[in-house]
C-alpha positions as CSV (number, residue, x, y, z in Angstrom):
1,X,-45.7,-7.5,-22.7
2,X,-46.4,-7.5,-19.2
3,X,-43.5,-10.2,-18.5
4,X,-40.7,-8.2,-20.6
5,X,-41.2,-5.1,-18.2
6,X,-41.3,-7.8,-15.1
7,X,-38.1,-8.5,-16.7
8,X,-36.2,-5.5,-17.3
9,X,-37.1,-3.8,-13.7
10,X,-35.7,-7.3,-12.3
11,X,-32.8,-6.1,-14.2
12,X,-32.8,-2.8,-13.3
13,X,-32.5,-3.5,-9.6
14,X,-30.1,-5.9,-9.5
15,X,-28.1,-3.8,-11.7
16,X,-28.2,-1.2,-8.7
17,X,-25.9,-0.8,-5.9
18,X,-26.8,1.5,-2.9
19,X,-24.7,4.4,-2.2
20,X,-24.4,3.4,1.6
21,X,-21.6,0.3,0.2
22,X,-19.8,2.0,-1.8
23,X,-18.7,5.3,-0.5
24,X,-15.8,5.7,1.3
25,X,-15.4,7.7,5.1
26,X,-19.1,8.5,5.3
27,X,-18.8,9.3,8.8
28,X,-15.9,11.6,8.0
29,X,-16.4,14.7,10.2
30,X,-18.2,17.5,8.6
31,X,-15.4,20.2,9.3
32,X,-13.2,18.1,7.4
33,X,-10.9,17.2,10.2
34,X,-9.7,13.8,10.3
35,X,-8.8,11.8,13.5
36,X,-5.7,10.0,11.7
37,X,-3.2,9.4,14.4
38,X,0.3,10.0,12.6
39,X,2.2,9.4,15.8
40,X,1.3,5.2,15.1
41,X,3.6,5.4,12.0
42,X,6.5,3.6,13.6
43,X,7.9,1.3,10.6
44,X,10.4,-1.2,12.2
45,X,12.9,-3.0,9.8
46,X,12.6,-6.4,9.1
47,X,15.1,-9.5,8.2
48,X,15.7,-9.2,3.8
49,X,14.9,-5.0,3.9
50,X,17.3,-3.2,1.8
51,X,18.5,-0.3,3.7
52,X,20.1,3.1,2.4
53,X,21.6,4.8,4.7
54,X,22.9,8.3,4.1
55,X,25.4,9.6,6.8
56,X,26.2,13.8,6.3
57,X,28.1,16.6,7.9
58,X,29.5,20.2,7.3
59,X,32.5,18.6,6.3
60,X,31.6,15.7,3.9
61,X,35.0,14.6,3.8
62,X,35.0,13.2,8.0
63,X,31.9,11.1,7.1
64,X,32.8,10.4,3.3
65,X,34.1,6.6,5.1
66,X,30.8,5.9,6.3
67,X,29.1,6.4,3.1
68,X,29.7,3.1,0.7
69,X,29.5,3.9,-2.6
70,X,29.3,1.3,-5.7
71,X,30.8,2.5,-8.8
72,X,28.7,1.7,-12.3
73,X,29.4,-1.5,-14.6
74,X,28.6,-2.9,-17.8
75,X,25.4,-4.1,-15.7
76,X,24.4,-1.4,-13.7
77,X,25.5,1.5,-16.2
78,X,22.7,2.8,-17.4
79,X,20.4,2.4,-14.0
80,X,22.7,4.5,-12.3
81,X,23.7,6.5,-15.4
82,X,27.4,6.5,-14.5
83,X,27.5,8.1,-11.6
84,X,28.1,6.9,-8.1
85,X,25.4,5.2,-5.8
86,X,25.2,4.5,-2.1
87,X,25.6,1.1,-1.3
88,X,22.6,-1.1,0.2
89,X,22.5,-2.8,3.1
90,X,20.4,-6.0,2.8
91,X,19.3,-7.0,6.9
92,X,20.4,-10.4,7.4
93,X,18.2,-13.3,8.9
94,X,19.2,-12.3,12.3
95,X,18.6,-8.7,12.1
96,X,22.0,-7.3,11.6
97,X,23.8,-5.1,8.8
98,X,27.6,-4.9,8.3
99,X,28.4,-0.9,8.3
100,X,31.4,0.6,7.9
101,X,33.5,1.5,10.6
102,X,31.3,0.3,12.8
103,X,30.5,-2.9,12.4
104,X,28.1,-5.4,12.7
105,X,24.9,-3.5,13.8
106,X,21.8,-5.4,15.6
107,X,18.7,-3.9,14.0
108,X,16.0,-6.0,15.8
109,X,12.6,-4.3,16.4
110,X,14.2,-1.3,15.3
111,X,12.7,1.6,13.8
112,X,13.9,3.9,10.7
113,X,14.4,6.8,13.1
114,X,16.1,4.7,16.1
115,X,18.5,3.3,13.3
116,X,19.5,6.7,12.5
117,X,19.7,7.8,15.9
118,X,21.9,4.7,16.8
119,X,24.5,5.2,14.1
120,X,24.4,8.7,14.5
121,X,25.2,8.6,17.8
122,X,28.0,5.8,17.7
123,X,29.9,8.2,14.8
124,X,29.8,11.4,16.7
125,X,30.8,9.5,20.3
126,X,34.1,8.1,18.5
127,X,34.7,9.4,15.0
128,X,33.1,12.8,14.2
129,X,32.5,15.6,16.6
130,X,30.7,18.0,14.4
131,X,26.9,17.4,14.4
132,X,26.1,14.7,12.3
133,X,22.8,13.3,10.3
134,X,21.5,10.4,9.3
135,X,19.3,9.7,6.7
136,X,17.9,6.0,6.7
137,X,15.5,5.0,4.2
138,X,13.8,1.1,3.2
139,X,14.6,0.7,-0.3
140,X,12.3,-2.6,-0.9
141,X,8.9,-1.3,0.6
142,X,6.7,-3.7,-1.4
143,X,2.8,-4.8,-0.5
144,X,0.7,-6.7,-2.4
145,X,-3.0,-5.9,-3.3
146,X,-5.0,-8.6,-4.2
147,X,-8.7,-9.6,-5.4
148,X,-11.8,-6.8,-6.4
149,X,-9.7,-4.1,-7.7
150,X,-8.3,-2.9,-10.8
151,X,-5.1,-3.7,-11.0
152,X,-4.0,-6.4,-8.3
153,X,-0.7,-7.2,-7.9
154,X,2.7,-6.6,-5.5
155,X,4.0,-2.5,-6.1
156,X,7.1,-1.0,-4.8
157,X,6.5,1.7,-3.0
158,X,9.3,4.9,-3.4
159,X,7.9,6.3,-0.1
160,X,8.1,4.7,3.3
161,X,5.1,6.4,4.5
162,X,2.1,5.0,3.0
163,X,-1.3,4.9,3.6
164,X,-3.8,1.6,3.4
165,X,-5.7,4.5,1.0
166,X,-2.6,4.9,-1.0
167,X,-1.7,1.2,-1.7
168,X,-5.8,1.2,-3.3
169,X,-5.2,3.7,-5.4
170,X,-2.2,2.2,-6.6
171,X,-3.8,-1.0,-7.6
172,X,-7.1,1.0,-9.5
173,X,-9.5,1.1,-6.7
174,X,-11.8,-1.0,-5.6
175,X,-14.0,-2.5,-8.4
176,X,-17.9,-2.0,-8.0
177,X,-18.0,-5.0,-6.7
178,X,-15.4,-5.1,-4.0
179,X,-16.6,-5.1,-0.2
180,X,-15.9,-1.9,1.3
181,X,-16.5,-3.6,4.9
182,X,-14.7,-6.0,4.6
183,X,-10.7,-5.6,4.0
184,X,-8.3,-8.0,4.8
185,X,-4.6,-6.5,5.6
186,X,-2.3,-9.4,6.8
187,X,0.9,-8.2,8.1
188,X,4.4,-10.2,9.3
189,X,5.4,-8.8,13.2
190,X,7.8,-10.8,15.1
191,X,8.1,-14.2,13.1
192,X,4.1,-14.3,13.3
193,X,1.5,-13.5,10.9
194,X,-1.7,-11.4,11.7
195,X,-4.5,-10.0,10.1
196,X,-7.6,-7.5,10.5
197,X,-11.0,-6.5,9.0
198,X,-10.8,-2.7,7.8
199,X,-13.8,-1.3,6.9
200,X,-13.7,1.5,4.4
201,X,-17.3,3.0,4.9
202,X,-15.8,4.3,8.1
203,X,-13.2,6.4,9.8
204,X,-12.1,4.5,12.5
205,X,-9.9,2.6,10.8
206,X,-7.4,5.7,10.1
207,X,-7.2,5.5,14.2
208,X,-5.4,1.5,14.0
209,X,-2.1,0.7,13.4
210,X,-3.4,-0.6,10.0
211,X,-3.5,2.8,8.4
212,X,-0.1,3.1,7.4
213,X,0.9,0.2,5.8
214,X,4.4,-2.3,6.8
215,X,6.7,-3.7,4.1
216,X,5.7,-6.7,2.8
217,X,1.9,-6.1,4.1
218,X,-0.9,-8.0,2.1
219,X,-4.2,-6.0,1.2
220,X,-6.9,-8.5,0.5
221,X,-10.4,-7.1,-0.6
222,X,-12.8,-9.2,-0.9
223,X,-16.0,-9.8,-3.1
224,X,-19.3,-8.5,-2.1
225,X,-22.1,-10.8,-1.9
226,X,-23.9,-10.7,-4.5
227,X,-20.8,-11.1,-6.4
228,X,-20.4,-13.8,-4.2
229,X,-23.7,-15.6,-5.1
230,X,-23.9,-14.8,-8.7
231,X,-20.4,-13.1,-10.2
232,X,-21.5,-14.2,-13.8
233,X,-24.3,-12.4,-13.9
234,X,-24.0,-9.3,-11.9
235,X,-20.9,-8.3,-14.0
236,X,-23.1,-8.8,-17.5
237,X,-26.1,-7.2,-15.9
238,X,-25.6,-3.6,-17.5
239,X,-25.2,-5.4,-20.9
240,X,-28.5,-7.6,-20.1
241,X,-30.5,-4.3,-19.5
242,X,-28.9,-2.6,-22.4
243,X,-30.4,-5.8,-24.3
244,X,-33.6,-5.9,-22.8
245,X,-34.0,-1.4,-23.5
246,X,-33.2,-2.6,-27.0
247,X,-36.1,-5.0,-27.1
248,X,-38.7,-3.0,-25.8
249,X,-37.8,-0.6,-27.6
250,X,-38.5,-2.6,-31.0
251,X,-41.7,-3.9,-29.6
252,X,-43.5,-0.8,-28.7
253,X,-42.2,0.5,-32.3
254,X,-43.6,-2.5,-33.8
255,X,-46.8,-2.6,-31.6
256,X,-47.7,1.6,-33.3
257,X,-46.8,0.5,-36.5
């Protein structure tokens, strides 16, 4: 008798997981301030990224020649549900688009913003002299989440502000038995691959140029350890307690009877 409660305690604790690795912030100020740093959000554009660019004045009509349109087909009927799109400009190897009017336009380590200011600023200095905007927007913004969550897999984003936080929840969470600590985010910058360790647990993460997230960024979490040591077992170990209730249960009944 002694052995079967040696046994379900043992199953019991390793059932358990402390609080401390699994919550998320927990040295998130007390005011509820956070110390995110938005100004770091500076997405450049990258070879492959479809752009839509979106050029608009009082008068639509002196602009309406920098705004490509692609009229609806057989194919593309019922995504665009007959009316009129704007054109996409896919970013060639070398970092260039081909926009009307003006050209060929060089795009390299270019942000969103300084796209629209360059285009802006080339229409209304030839073309167009009433004020002009430009709305410039990455239509492919795709990361990939991969390993102890819920739903792994590569997700199109439909904003191009998002959030290491936001591309989680996307994919389910973490699982129980994801490391918190230790988050792997691998991102392309300049032809060259890098990576860093996030850890969840705390805040200072929201303060690196890893909050907000690059297209094409991979999110990699990665197994605690005792997943790690013994994944079988730990993700059965609810059901082997469940078991073991069950059978001292029966034997205490059957020990009064």
């Amino acid at each position: 008798m002694r052995y079967l409660y040696f046994i379900l305690i043992t199953f019991l604790v390793v059932g358990c997981v402390s609080k401390k690795k699994i919550l998320y912030l927990q040295d998130l100020d007390k005011t509820g301030r956070l110390n995110a740093d938005i100004s770091v959000y500076k997405p450049e554009v990258k070879p492959d990224d479809l752009l839509r660019i979106l050029v608009t004045a009082k008068n639509m009509n002196a602009v309406s020649s920098f705004n490509r349109m692609v009229s609806p087909t057989l194919e593309n009927q019922t995504r665009v549900m007959g009316q009129q799109q704007l054109f996409g400009y896919l970013v060639d190897e070398n970092g260039y688009i081909d926009f009307p009017e003006l050209g060929m336009l060089d795009l390299n380590n270019k942000t969103v913003s300084e796209i629209s200011e360059l285009i802006k600023d080339k229409i209304q200095s030839t073309y167009v002299r009433d004020e002009v905007s430009v709305d410039v927007r990455i239509l492919n913004f795709k990361v990939t989440v991969l390993g102890e969550v819920n739903r792994p897999g590569t997700f199109t984003m439909e904003s191009n502000r998002n959030t290491l936080l936001q591309a989680l929840g996307i994919a389910g969470d973490l699982t129980i038995y994801g490391n918190r600590k230790d988050i792997t985010v691998i991102r392309e910058f300049k032809n060259e691959k890098k990576s860093v360790s996030i850890d969840l647990t705390s805040d200072d993460f929201m303060n690196s140029e890893f909050y907000f997230l690059q297209q094409n960024d991979v999110i990699i979490v990665h197994p605690n350890n005792a997943q790690v040591q013994s994944a079988g077992f730990n993700r059965n170990a609810p059901l082997f307690v469940s078991i073991a209730s069950l059978l001292l249960s029966i034997i205490v009944i059957l020990e009064r009877s």
